[in-house]
DSSP file (Angstrom, degrees, kcal/mol; ACC not computed):
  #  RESIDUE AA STRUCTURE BP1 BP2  ACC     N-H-->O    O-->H-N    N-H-->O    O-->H-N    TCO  KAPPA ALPHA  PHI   PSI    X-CA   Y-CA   Z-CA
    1    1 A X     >        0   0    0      0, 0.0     4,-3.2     0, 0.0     5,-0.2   0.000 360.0 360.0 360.0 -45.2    0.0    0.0    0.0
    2    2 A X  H  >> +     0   0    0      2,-0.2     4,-2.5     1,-0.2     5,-0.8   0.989 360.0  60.9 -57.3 -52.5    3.0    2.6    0.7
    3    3 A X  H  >5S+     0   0    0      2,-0.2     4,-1.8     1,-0.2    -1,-0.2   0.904 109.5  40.8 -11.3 -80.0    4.0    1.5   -3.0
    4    4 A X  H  >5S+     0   0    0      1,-0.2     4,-0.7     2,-0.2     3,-0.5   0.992 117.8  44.9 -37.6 -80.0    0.6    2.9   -4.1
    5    5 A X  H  X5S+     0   0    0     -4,-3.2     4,-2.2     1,-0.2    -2,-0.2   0.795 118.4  40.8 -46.9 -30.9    0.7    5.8   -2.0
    6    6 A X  H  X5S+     0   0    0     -4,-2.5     4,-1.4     2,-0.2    -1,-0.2   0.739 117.8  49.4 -84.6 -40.2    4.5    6.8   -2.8
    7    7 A X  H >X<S+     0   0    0     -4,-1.8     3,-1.6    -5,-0.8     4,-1.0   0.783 115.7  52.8 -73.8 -97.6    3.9    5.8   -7.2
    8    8 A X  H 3X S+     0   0    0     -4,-0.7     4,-0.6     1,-0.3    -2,-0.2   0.413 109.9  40.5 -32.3 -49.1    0.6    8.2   -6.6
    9    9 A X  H >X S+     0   0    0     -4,-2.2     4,-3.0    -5,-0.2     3,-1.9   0.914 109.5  57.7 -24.5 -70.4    2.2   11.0   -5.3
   10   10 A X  H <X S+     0   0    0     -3,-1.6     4,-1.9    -4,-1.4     5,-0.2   0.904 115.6  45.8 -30.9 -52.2    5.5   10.9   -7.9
   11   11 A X  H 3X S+     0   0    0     -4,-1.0     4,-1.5     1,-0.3    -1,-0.3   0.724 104.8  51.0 -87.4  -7.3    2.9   11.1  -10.5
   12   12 A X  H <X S+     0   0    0     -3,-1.9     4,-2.3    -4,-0.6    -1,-0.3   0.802 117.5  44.5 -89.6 -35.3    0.7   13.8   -9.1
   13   13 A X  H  X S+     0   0    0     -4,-3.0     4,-1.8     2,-0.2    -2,-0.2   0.912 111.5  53.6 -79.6 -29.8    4.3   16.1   -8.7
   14   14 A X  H  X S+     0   0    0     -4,-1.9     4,-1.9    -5,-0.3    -1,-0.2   0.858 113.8  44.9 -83.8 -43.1    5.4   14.9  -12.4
   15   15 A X  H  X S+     0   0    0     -4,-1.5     4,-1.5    -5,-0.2    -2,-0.2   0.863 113.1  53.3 -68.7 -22.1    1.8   16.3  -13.5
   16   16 A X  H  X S+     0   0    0     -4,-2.3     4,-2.7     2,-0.2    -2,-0.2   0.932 106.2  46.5 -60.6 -64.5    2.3   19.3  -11.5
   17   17 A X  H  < S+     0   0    0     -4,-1.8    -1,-0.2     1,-0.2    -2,-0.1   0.591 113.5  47.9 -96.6 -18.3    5.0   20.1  -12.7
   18   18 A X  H  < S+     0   0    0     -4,-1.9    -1,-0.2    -5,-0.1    -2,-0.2   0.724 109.5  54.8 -63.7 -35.1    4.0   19.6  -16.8
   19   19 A X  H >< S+     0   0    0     -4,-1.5     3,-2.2    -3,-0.2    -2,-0.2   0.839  95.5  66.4 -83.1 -39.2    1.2   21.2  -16.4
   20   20 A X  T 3< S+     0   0    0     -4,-2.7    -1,-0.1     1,-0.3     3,-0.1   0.861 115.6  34.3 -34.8 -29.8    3.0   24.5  -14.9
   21   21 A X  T 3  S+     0   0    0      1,-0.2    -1,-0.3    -4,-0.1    -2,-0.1  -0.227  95.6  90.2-132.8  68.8    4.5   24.9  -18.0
   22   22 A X    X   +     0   0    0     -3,-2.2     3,-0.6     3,-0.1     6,-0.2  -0.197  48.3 165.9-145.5  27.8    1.8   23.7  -20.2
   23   23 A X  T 3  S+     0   0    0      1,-0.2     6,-0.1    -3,-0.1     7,-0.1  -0.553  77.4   5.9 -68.5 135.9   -0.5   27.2  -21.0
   24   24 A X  T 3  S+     0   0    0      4,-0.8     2,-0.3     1,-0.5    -1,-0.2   0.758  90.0 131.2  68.9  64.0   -2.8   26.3  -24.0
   25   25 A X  S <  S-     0   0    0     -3,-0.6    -1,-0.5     1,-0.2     2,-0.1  -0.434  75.4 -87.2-117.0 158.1   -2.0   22.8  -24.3
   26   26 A X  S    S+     0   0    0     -2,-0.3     2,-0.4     1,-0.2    -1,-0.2  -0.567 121.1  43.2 -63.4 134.8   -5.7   20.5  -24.5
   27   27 A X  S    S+     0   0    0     73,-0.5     2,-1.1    -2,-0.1    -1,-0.2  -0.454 103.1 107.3 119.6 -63.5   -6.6   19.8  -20.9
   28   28 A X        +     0   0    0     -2,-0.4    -4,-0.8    -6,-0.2     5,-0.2  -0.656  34.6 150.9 -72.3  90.0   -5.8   23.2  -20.0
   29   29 A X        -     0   0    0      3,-1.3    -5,-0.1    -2,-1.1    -1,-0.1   0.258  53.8-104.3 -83.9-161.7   -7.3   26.5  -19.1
   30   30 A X  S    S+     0   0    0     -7,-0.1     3,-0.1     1,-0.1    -1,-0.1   0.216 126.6  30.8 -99.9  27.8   -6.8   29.3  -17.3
   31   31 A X  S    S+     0   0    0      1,-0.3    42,-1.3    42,-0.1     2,-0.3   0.340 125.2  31.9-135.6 -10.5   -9.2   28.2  -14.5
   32   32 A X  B     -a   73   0A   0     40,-0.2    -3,-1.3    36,-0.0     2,-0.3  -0.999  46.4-156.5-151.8 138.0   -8.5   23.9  -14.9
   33   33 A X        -     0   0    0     40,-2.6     2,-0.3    -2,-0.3    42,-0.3  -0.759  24.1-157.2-100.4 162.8   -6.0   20.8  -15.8
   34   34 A X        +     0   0    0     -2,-0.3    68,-3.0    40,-0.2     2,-0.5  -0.801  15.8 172.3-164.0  91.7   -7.7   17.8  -16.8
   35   35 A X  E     -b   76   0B   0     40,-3.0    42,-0.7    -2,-0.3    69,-0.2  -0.940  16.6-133.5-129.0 153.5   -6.2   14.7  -16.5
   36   36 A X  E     -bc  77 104B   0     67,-1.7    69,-2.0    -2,-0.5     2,-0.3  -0.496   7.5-157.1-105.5 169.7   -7.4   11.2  -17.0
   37   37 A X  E     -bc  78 105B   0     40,-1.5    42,-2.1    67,-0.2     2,-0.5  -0.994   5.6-167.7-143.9 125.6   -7.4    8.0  -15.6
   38   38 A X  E     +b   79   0B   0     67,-0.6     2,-0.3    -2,-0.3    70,-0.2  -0.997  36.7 164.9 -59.5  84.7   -7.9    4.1  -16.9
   39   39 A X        -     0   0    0     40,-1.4    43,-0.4    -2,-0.5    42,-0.3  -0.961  58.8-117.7-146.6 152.3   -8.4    1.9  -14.2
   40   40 A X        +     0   0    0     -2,-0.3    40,-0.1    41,-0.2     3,-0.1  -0.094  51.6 152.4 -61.6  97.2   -9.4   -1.5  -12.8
   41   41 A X  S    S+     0   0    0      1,-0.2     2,-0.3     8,-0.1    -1,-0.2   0.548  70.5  32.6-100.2  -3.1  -12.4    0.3  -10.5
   42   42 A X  S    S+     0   0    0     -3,-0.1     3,-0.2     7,-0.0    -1,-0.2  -0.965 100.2  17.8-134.3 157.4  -14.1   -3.0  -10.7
   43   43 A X  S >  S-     0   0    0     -2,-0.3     3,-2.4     1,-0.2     4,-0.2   0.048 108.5 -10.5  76.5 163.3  -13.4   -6.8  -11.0
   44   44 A X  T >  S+     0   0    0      1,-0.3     3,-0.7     2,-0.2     4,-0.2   0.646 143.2  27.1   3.6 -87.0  -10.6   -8.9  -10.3
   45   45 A X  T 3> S+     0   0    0      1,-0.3     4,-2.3    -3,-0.2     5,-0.5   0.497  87.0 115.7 -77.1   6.9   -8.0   -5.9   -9.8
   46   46 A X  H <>  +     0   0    0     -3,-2.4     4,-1.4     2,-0.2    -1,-0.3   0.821  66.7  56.0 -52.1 -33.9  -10.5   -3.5   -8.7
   47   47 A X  H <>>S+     0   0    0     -3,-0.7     4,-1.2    -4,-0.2     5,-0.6   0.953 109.9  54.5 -72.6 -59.4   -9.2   -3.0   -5.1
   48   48 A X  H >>5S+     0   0    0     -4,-0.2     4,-2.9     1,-0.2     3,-0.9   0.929 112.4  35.5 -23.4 -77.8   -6.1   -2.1   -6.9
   49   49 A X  H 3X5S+     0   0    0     -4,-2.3     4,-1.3     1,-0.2    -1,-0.2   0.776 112.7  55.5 -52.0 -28.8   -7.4    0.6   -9.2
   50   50 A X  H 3X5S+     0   0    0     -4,-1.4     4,-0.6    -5,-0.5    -1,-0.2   0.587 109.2  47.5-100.0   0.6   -9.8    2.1   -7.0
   51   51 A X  H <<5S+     0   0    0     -4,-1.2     5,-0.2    -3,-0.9    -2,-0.2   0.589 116.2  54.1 -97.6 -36.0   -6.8    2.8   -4.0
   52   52 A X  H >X<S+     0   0    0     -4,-2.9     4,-1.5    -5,-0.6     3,-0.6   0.949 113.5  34.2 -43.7 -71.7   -4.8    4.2   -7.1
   53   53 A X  H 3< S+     0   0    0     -4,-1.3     4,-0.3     1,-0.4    -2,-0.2   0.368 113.0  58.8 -98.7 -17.7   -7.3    6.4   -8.0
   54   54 A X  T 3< S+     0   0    0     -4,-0.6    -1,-0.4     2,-0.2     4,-0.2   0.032 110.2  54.6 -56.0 -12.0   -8.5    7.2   -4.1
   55   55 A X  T X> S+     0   0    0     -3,-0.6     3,-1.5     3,-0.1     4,-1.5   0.812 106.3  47.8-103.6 -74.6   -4.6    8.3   -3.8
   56   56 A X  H 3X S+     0   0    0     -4,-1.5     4,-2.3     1,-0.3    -2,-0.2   0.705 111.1  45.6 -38.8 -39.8   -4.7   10.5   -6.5
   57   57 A X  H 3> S+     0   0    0     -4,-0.3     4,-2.2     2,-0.2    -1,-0.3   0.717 108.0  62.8 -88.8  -8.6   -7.9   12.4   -5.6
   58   58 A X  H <> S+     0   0    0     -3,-1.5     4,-2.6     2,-0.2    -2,-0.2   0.936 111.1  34.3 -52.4 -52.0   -6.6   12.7   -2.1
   59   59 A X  H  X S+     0   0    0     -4,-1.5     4,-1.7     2,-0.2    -2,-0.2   0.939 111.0  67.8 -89.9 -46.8   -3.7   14.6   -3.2
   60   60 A X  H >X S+     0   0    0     -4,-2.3     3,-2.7     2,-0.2     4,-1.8   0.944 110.7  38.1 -22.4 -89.3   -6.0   16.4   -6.0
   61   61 A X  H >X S+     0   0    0     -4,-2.2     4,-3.7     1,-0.3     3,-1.3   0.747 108.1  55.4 -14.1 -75.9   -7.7   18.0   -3.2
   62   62 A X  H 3X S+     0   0    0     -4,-2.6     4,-0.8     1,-0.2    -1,-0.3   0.756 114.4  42.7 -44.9 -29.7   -5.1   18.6   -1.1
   63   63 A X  H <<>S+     0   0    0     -3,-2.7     5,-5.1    -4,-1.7    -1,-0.2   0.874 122.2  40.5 -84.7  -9.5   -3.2   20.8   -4.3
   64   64 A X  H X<5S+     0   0    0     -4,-1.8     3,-1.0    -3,-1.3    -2,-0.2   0.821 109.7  59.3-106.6 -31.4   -6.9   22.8   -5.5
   65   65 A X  H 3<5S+     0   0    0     -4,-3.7    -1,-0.2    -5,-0.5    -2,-0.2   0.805 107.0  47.0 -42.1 -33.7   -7.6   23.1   -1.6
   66   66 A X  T 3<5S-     0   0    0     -4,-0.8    -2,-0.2    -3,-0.2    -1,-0.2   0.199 141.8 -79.7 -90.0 -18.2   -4.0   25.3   -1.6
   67   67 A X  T < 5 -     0   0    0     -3,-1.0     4,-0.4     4,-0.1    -3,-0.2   0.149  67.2-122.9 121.7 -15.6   -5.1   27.3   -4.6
   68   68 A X  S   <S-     0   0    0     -5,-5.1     2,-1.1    -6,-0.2     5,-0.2  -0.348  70.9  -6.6  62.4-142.6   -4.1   24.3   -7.3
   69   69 A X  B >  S-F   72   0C   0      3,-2.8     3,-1.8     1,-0.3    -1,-0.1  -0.675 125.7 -49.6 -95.5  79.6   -1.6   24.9  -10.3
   70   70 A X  T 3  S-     0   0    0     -2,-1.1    -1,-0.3     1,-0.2    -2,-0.1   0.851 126.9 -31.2  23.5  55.9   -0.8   28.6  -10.3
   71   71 A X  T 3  S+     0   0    0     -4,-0.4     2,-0.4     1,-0.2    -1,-0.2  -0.130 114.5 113.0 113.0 -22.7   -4.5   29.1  -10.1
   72   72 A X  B <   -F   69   0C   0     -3,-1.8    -3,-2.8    -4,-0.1     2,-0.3  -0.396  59.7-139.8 -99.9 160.4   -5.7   26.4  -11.8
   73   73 A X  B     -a   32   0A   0    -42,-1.3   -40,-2.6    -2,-0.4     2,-0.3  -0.623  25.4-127.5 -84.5 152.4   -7.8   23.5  -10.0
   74   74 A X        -     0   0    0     -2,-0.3     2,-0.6   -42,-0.3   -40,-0.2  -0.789  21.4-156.7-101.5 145.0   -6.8   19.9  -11.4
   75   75 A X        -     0   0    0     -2,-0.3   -40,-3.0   -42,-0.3     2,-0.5  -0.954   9.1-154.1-138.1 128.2   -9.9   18.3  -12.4
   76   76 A X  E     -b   35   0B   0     -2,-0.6     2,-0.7   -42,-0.2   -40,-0.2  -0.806   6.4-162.6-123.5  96.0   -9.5   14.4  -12.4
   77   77 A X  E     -b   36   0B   0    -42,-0.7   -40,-1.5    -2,-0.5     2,-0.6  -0.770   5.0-164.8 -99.7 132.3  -11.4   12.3  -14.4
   78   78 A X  E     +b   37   0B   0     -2,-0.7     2,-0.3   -42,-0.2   -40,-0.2  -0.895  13.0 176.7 -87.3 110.0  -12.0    8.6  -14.1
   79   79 A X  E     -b   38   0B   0    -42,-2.1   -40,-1.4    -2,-0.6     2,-0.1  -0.868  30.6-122.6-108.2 135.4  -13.2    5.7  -16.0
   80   80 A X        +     0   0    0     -2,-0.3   -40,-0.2   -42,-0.2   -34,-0.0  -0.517  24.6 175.9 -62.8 132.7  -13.4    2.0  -15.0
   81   81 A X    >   -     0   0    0    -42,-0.3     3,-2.6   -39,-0.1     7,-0.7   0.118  32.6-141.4-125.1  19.4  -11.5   -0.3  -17.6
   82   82 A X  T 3   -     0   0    0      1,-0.4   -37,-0.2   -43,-0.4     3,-0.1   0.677  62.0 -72.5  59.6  16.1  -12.1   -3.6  -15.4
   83   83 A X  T 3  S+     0   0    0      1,-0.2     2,-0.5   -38,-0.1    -1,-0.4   0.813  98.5 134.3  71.3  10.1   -8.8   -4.4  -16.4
   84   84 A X    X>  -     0   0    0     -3,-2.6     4,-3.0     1,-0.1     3,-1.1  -0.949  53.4-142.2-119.7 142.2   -9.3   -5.2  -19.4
   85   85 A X  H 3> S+     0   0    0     -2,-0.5     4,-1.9     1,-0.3    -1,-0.1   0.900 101.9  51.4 -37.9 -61.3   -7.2   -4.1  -22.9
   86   86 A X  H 3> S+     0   0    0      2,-0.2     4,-1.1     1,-0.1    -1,-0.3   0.847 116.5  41.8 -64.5 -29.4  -10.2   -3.6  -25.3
   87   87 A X  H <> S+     0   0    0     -3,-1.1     4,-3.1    -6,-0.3     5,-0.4   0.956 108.8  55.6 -66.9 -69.5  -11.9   -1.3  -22.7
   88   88 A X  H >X S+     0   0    0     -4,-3.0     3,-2.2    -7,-0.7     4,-1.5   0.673 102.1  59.9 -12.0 -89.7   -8.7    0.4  -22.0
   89   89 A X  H >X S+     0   0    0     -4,-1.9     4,-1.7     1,-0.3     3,-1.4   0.655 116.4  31.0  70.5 -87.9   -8.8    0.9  -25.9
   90   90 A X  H 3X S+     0   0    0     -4,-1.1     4,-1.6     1,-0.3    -1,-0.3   0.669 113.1  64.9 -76.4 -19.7  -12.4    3.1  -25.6
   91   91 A X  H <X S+     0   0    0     -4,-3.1     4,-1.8    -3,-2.2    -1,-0.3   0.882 111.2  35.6 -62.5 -45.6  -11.3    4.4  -22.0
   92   92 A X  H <X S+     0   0    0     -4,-1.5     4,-8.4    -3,-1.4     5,-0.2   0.944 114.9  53.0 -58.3 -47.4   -8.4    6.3  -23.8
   93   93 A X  H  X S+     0   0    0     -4,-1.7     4,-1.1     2,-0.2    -1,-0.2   0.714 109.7  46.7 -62.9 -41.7  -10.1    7.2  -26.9
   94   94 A X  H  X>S+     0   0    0     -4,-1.6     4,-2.6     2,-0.2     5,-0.9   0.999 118.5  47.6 -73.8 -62.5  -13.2    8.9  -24.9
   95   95 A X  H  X5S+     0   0    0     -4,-1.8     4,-2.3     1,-0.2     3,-0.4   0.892 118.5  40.6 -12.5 -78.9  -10.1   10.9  -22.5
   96   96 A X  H  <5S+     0   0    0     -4,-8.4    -1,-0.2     1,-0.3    -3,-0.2   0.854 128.4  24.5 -50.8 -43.3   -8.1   12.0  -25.6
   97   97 A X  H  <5S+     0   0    0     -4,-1.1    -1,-0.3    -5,-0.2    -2,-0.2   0.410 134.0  19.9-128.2   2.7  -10.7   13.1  -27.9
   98   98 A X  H  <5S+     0   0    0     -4,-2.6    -3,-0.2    -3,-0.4    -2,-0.2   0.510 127.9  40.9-145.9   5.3  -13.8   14.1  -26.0
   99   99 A X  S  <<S-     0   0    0     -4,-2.3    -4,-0.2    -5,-0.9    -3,-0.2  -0.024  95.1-145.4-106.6  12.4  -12.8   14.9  -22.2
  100  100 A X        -     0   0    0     -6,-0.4   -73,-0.5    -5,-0.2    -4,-0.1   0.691  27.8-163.3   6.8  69.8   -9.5   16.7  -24.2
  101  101 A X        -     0   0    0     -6,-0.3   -66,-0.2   -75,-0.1   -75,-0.1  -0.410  17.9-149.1 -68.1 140.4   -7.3   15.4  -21.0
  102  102 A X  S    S+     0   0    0    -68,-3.0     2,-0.3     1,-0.2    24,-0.2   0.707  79.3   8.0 -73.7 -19.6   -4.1   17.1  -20.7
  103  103 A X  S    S-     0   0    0    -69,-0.3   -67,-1.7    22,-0.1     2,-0.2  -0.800  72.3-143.2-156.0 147.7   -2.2   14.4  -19.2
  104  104 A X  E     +cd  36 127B   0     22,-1.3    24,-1.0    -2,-0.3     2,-0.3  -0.813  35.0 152.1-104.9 157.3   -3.5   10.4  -18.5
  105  105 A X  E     +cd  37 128B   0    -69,-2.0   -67,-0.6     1,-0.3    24,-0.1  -0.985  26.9  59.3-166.4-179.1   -2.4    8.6  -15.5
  106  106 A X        +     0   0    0     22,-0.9    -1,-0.3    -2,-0.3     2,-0.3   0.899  58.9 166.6  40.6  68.8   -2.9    5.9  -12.6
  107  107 A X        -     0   0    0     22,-0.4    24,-2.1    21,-0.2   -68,-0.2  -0.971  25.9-146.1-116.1 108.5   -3.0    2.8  -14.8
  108  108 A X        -     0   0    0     -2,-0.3     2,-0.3   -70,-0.2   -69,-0.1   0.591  53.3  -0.4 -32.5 -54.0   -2.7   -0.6  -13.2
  109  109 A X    >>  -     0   0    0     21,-0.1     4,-3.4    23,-0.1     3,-0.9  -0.888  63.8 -97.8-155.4 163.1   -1.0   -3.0  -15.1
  110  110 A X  H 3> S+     0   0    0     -2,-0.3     4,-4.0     2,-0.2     5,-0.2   0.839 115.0  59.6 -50.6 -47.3    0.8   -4.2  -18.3
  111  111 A X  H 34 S+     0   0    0      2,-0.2    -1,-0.2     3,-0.1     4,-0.2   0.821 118.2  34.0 -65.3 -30.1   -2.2   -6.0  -20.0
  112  112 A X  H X> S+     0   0    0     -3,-0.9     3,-2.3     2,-0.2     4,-1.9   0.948 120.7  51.1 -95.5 -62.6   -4.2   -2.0  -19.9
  113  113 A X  H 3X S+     0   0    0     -4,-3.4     4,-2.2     1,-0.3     5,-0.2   0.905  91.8  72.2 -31.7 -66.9   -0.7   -0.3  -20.4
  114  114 A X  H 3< S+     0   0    0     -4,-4.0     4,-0.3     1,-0.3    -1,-0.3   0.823 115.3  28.1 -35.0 -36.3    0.2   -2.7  -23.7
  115  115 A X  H X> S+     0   0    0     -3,-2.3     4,-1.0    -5,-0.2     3,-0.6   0.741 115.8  57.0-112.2 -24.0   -2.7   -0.3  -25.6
  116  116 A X  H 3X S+     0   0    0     -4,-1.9     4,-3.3     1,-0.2    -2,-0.2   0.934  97.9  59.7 -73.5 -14.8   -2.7    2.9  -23.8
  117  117 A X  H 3X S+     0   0    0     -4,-2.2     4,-1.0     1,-0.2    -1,-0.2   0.726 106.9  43.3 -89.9   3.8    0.8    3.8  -24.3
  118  118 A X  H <> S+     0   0    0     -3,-0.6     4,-1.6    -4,-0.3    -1,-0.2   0.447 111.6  55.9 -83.4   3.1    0.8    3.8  -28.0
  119  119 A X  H  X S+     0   0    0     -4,-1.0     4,-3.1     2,-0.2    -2,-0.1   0.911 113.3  42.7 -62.8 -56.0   -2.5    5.6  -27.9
  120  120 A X  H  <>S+     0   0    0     -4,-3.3     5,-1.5    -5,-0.3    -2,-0.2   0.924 112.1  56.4 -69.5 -30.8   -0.6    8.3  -25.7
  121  121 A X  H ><5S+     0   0    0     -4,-1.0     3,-2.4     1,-0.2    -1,-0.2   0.998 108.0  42.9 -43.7 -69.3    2.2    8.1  -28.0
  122  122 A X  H 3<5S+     0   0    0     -4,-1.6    -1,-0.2     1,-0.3    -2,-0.2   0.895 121.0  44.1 -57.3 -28.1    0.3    8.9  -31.2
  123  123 A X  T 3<5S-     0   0    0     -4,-3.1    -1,-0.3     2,-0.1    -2,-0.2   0.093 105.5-126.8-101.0  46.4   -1.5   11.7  -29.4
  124  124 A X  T < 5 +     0   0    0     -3,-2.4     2,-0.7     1,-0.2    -3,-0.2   0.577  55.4 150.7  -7.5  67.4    1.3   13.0  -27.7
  125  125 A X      < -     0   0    0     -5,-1.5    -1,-0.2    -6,-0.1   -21,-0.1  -0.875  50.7-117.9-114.1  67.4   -0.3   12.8  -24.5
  126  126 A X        -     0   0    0     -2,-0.7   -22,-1.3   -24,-0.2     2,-0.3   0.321  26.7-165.0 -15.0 141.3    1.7   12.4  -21.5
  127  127 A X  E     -de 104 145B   0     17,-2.6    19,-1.9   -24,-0.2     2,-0.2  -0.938  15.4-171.7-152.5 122.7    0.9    8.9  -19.5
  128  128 A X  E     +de 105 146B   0    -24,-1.0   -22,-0.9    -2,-0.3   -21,-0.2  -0.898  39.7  16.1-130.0 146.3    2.2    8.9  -16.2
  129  129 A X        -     0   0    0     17,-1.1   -22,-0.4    -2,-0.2    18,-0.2   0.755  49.1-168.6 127.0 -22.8    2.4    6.4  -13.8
  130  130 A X        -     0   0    0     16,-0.4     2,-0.4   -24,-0.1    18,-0.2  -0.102  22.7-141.2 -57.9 141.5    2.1    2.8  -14.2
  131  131 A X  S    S+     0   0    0    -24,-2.1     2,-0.2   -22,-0.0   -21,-0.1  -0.475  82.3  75.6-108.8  62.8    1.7    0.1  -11.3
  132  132 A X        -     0   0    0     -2,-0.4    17,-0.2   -23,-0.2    -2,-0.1  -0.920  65.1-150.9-148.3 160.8    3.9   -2.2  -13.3
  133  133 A X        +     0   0    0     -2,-0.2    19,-1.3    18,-0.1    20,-0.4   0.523  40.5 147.8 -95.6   6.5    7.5   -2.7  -14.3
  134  134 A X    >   -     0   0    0     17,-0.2     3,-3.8    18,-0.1     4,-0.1  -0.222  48.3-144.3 -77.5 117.6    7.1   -4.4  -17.6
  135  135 A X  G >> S+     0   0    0      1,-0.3     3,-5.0     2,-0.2     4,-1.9   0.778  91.8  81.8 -60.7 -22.7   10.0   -3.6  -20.0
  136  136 A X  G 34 S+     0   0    0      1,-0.3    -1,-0.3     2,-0.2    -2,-0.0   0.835  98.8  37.7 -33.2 -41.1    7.0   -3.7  -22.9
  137  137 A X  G <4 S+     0   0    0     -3,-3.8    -1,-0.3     1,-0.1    -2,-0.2   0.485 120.8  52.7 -96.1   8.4    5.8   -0.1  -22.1
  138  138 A X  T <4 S+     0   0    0     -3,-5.0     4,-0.3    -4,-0.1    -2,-0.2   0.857  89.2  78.3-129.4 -65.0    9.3    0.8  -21.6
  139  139 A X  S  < S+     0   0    0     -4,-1.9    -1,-0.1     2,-0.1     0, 0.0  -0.458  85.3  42.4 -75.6 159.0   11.8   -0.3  -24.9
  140  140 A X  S    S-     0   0    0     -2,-0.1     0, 0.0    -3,-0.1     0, 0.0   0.984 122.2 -86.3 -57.1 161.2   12.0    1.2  -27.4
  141  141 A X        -     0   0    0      1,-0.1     2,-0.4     2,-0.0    -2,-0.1   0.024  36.7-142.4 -34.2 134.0   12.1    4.6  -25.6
  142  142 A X        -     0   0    0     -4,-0.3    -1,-0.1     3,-0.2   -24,-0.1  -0.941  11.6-169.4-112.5 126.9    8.5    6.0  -24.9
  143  143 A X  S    S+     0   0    0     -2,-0.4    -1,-0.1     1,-0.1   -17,-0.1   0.645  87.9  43.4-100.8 -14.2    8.8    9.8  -25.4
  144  144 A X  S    S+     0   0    0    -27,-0.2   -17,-2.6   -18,-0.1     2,-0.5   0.321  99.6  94.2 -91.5  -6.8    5.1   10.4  -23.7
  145  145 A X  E     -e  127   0B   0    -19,-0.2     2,-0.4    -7,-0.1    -3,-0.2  -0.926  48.9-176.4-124.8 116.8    5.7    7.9  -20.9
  146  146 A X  E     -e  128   0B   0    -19,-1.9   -17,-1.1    -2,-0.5     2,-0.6  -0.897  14.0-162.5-108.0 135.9    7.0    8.7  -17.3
  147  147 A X        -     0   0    0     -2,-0.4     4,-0.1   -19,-0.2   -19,-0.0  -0.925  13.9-176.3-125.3 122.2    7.4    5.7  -15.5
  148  148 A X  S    S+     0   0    0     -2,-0.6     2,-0.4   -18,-0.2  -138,-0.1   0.104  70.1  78.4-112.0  19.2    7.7    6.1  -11.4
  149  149 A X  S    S-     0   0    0    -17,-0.2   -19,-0.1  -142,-0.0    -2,-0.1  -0.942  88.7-113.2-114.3 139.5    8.3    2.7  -11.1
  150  150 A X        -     0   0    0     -2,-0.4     2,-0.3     2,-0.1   -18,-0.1  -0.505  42.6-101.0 -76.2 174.2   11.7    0.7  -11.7
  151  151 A X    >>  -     0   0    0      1,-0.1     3,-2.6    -4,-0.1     4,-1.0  -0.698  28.1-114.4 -93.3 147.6   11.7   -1.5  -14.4
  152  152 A X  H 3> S+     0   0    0    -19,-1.3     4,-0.8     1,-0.4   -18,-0.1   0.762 124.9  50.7 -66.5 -29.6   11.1   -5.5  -13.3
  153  153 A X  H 34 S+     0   0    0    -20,-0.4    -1,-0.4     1,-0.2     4,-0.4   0.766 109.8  49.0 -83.1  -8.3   14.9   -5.8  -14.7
  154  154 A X  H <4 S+     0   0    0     -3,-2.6     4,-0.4   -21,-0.2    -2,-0.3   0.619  98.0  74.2-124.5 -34.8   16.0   -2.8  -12.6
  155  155 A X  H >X S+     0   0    0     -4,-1.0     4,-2.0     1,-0.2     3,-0.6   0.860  90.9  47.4 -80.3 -32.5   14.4   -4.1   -9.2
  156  156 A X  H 3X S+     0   0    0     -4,-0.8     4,-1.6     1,-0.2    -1,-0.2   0.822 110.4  54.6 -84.2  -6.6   16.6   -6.8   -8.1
  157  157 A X  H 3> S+     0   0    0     -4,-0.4     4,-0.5    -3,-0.2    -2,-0.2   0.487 106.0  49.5 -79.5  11.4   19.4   -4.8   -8.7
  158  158 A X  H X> S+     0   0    0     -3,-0.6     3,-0.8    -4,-0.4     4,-0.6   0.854 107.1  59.7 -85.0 -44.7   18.2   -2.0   -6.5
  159  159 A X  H >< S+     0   0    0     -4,-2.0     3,-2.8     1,-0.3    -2,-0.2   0.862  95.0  61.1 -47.1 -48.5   17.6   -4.4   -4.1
  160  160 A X  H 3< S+     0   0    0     -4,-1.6    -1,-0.3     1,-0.3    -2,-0.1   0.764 104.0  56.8 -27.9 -51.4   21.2   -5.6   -3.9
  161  161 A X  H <<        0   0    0     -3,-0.8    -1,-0.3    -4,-0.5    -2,-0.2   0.297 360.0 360.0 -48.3 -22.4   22.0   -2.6   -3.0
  162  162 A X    <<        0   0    0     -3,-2.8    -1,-0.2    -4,-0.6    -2,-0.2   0.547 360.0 360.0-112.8 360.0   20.4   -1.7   -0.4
């Protein structure tokens, strides 16, 4: 659960700090950011997704409670994709092109990842965030994709280490 909380954070400061310098980008007003979310809020990983996405709106508060992003409030939208790919698929598609998100985040897993990061790729659409390490979303270089997780090959050598 600190995993979760510690990944949710990373990505809320990595939006933060995109969006600061992000005037009249989609997603963005002079009153709002608007970023979206694809995640298991139901089914099988559903506990998962919905403590993601409960992290995020925690800390969403806490920054539009403070005054938000040099004025503007962050405006978080979510859609259940049950974990599954082909939803994922219609989950992105509704974000990108008719909630015109500035940013995506707080995505579960590899299976949901494998089609939303070439979605965000082609719309050049930051996707922050994953709660996996799977080198698939990772090689070749993702130029839209901030990863706050090591990579699965990258964690038992941090472990060594420490």
């Amino acid at each position: 659960m600190r995993r979760i909380v510690r990944g949710t954070w990373m990505v809320m400061v990595g939006l933060l700090v995109l969006a600061s310098a992000s005037w009249g980008e989609p997603g963005v007003t002079d009153t709002e950011i608007v970023i979206g979310s694809c995640s298991a809020l139901e089914g099988p990983a559903g506990f998962l997704g919905t403590q993601t996405v409960l992290g995020a709106k925690v800390y969403v508060n806490m920054v539009n409670e403070q005054g938000g992003v040099h004025g503007r409030k962050i405006k978080l939208v979510a859609y259940d994709d049950g974990y599954e790919p082909n939803m994922t698929i219609n989950c992105v598609n509704q974000l990108v092109q008719k909630d015109n998100v500035f940013a995506l985040g707080f995505f579960v897993g590899t299976p949901t990842g494998v089609k939303a990061v070439p979605m965000a790729e082609a719309h050049k659409v930051p996707i922050l965030g994953f709660f996996t390490g799977a080198e698939i979303l990772r090689a070749p270089v993702k130029h839209h994709v901030i990863h706050v997780r090591a990579s699965y090959y990258d964690e038992p050598a941090r472990r060594s280490t420490t």
